[in-house]
Backbone as CSV, one residue per row, in Angstrom:
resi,resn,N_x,N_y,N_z,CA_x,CA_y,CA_z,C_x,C_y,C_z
1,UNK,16.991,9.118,-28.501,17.897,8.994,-27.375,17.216,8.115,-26.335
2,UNK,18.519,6.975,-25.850,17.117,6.130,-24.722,16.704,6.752,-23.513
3,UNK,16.430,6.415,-22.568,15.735,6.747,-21.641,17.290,7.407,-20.630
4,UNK,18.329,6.013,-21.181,19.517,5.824,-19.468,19.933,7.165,-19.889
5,UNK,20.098,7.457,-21.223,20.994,8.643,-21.853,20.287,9.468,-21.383
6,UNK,19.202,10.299,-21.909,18.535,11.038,-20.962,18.671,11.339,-19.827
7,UNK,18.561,10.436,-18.843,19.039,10.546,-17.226,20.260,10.975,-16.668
8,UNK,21.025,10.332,-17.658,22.324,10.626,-17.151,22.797,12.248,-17.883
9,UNK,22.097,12.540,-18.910,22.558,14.102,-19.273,22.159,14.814,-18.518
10,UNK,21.353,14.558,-18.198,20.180,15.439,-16.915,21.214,15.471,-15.991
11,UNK,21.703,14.070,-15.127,22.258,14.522,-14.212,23.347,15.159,-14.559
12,UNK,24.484,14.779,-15.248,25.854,15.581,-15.690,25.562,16.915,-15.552
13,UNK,24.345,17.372,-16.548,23.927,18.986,-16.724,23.918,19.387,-15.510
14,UNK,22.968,18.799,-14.641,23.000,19.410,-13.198,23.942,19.267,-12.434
15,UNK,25.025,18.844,-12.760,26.394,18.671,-11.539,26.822,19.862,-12.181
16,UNK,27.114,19.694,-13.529,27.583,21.700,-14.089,26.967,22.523,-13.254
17,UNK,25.719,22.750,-13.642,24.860,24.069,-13.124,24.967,24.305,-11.427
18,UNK,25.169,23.070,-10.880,25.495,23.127,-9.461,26.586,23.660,-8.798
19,UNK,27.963,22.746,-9.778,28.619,23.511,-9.378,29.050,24.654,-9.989
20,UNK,28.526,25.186,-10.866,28.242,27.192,-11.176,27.875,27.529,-9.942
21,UNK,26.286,26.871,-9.529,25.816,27.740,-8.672,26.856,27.643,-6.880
22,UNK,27.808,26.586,-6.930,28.528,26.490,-5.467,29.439,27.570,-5.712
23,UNK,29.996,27.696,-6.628,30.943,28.765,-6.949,30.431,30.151,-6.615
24,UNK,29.358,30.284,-6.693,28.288,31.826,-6.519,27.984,31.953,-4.813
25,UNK,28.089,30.679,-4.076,28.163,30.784,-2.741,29.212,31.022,-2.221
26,UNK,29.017,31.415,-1.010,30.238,31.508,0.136,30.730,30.413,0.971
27,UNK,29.516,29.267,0.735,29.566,28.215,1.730,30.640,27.092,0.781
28,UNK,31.658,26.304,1.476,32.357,25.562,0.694,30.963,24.080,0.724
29,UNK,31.751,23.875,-0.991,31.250,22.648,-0.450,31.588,21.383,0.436
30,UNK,30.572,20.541,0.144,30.774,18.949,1.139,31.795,18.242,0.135
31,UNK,32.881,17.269,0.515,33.518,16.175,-0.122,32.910,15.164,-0.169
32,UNK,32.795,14.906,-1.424,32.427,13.416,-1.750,32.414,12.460,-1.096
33,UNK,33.679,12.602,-0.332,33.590,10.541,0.719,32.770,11.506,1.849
34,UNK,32.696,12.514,2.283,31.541,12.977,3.509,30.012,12.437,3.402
35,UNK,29.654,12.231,1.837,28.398,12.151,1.421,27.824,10.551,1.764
36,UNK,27.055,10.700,2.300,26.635,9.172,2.375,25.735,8.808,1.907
37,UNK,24.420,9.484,0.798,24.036,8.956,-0.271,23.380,9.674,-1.413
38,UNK,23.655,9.481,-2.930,22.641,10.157,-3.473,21.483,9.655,-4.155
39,UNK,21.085,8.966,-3.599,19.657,8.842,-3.935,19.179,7.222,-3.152
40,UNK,18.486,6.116,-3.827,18.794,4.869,-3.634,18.397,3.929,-4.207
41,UNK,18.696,2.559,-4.408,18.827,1.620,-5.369,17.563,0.748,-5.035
42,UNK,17.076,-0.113,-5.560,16.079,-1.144,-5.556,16.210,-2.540,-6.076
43,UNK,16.180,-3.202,-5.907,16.239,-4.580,-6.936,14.569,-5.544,-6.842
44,UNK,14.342,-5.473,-8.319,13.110,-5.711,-8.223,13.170,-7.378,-8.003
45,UNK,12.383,-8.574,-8.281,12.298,-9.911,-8.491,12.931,-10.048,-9.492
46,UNK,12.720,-9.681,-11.178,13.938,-10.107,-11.859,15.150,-9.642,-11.787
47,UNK,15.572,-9.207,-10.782,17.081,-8.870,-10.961,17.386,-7.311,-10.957
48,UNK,16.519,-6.995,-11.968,16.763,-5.432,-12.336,16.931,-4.792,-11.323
49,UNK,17.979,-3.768,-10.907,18.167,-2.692,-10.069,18.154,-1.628,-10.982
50,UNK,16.985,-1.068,-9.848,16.878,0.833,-10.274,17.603,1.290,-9.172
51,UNK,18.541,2.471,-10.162,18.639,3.828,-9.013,17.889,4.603,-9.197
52,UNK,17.536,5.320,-7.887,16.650,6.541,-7.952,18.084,7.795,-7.116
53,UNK,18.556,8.413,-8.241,19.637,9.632,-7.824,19.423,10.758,-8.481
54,UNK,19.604,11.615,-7.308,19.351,13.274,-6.838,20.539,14.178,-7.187
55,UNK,20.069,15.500,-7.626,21.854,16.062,-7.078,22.027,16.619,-5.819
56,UNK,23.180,17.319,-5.256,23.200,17.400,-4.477,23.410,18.638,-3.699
57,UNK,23.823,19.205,-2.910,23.736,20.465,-2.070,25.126,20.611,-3.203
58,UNK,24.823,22.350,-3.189,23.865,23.335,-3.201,22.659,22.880,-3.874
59,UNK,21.192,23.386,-3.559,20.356,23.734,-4.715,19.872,22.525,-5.040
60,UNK,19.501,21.460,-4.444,19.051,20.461,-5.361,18.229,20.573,-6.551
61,UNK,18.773,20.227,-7.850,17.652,20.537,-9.071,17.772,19.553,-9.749
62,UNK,17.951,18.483,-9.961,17.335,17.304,-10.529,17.393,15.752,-10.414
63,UNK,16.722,14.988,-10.418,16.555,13.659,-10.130,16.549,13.011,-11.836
64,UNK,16.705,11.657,-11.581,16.941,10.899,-12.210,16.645,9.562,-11.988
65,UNK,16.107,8.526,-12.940,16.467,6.887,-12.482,16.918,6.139,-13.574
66,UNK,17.688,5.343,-12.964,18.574,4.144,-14.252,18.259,3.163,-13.805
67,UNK,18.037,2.171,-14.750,17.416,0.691,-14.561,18.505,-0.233,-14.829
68,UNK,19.211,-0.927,-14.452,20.017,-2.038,-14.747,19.514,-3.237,-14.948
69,UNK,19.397,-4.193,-16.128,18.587,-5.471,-16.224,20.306,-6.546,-15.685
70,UNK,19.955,-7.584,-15.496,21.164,-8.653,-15.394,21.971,-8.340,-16.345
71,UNK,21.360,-8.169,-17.366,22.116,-8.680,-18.807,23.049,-7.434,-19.423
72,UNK,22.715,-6.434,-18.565,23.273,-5.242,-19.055,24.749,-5.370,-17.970
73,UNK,25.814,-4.613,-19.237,26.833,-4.721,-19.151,27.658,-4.007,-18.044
74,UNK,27.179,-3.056,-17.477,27.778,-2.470,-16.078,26.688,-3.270,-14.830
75,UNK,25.769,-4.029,-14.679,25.359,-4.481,-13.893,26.170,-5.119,-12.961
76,UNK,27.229,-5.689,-12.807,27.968,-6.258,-11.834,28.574,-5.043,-11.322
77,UNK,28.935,-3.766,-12.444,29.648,-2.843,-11.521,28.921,-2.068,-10.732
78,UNK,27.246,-1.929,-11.054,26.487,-1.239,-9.932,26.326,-2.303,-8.505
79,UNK,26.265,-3.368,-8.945,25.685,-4.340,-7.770,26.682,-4.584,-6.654
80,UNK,28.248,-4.318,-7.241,29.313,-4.110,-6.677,29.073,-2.568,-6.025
81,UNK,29.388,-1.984,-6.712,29.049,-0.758,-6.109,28.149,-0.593,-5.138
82,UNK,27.070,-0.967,-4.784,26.207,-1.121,-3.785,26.478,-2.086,-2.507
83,UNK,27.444,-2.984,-3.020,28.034,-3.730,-1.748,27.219,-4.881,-1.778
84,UNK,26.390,-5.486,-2.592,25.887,-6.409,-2.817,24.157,-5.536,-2.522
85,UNK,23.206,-6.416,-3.220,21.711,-6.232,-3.310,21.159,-7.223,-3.501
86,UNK,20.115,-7.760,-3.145,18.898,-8.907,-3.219,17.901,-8.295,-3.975
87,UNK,17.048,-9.448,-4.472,15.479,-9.174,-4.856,14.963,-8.574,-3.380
88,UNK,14.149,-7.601,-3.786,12.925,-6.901,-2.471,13.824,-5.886,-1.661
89,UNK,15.662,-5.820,-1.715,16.551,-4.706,-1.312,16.033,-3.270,-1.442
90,UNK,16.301,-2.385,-0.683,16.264,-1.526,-1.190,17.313,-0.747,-0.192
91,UNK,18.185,0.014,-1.025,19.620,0.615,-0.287,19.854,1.787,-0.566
92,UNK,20.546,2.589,0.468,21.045,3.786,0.023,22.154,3.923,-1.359
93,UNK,22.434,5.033,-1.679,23.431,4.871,-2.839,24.473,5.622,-2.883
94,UNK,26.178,5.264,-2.225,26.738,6.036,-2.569,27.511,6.997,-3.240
95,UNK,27.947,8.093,-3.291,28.506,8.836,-4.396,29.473,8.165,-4.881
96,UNK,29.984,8.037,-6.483,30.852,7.504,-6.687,32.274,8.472,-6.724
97,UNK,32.804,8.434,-6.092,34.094,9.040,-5.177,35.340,9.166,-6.166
């Protein structure tokens, strides 16, 4: 299994277990467009953007990072998603809503 797969089961798993555990609280949760970031992005000199993303309240329990090279095929939709990024950037990341 590669690395992105990994990351991203991790996180999925932990949005389950999270929201189990919001359900076990009394406190409602936060809405998504309230959130203003989970984690944040980087763009190195070649291009590549990493995210570095967290989960989120309740309970934070796991992190994650995904690497985007140019050549990879959702790369325009993260770089979009970020609102544009440079080499040496480094940006917050918002939830995708």
């Amino acid at each position: 299994m590669s690395y992105r797969r990994v990351a991203i089961a991790l996180l999925v798993a932990a949005d389950f277990v999270g929201a189990a555990a919001a359900q076990d609280k009394t406190n409602e949760s936060i809405p998504c467009a309230a959130i203003e970031s989970i984690g944040t992005a980087e763009m190195s000199n070649d291009g590549t953007i990493t995210l570095h993303l967290r989960s989120l309240w309740p309970d934070p329990i796991a992190e994650g990072e995904l690497r985007y090279a140019p050549d990879d095929p959702q790369y325009e939709e993260i770089k979009q998603h970020l609102g544009g990024i440079a080499p040496g950037d480094t940006k917050p990341v918002k939830p995708w809503c």
